[in-house]
C-alpha positions as CSV (number, residue, x, y, z in Angstrom):
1,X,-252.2,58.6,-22.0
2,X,-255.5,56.9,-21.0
3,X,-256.2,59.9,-18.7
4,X,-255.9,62.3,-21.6
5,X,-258.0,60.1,-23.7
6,X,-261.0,60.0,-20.9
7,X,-260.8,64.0,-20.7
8,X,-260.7,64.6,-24.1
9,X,-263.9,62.2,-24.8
10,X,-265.4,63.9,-21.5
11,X,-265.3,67.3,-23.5
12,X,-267.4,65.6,-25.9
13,X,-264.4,64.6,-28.7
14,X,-264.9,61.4,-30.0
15,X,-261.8,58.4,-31.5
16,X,-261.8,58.5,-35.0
17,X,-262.5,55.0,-36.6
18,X,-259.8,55.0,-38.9
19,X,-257.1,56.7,-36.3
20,X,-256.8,56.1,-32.6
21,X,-255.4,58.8,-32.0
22,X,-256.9,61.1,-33.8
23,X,-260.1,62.9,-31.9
24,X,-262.9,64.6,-33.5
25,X,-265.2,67.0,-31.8
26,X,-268.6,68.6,-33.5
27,X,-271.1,70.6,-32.7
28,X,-273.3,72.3,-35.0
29,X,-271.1,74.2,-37.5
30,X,-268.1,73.8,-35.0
31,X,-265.0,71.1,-35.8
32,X,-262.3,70.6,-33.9
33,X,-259.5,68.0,-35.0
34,X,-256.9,66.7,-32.4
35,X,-253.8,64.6,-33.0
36,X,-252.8,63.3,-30.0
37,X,-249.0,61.8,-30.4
38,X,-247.5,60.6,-27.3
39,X,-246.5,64.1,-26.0
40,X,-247.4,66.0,-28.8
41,X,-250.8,67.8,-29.6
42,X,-251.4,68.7,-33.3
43,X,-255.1,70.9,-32.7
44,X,-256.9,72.7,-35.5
45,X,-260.4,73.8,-35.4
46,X,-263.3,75.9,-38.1
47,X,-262.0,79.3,-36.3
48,X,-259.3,81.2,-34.9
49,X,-261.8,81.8,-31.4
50,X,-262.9,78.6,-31.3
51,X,-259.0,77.3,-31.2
52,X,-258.5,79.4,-28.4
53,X,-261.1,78.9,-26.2
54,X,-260.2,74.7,-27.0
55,X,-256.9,75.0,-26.7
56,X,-257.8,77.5,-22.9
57,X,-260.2,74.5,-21.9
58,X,-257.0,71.8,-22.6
59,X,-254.7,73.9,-20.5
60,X,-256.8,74.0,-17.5
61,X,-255.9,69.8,-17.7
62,X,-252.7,69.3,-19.4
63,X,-249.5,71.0,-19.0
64,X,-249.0,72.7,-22.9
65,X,-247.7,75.7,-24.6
66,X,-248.4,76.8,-27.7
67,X,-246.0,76.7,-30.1
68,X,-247.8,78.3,-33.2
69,X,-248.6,77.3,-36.8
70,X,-247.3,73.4,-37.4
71,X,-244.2,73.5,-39.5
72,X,-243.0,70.0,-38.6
73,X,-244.5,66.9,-37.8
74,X,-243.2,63.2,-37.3
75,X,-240.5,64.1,-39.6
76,X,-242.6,65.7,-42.7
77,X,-242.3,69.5,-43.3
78,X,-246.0,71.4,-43.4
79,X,-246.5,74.1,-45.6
80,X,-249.6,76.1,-46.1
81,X,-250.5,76.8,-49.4
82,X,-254.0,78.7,-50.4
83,X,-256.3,76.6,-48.8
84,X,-254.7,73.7,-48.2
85,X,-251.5,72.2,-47.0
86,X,-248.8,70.4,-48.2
87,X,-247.3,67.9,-46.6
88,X,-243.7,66.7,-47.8
């Protein structure tokens, strides 16, 4: 775990105050938000090409797949509604 923390703060993500493991990264009009929980990765960013290429540059470190849009997490159900989502 402490080697994926150095190589995500390498790539210029930084620990969120109020969540160790969640990691910020911004640059300009660019965000990225990463939820790193033991072996799971919850990663959204401001754009469908800027997920990509993240989620590209992770794989080159980390053994991952993706495994699409988050339905489930730590036992609550994620649903996206308009712009939002609900979490239940």
């Amino acid at each position: 775990m402490v080697q994926s923390v150095r190589h995500l703060l390498s790539l210029g993500f930084v620990e969120a105050k109020t969540d160790t493991s969640l990691f910020i990264f911004r640059r300009g009009t660019d965000m990225i938000y990463l939820l790193l929980y033991v072996g799971d990765i919850v990663l959204t960013a401001s754009s469908p090409a800027l997920l990509r290429r993240t989620f590209q540059a992770l794989q080159l470190e980390f053994s991952m797949k993706d495994l699409g849009e988050l339905h489930h997490f730590l036992g609550m159900c994620v649903e996206r509604h308009g712009s939002g989502l609900l979490l239940t």
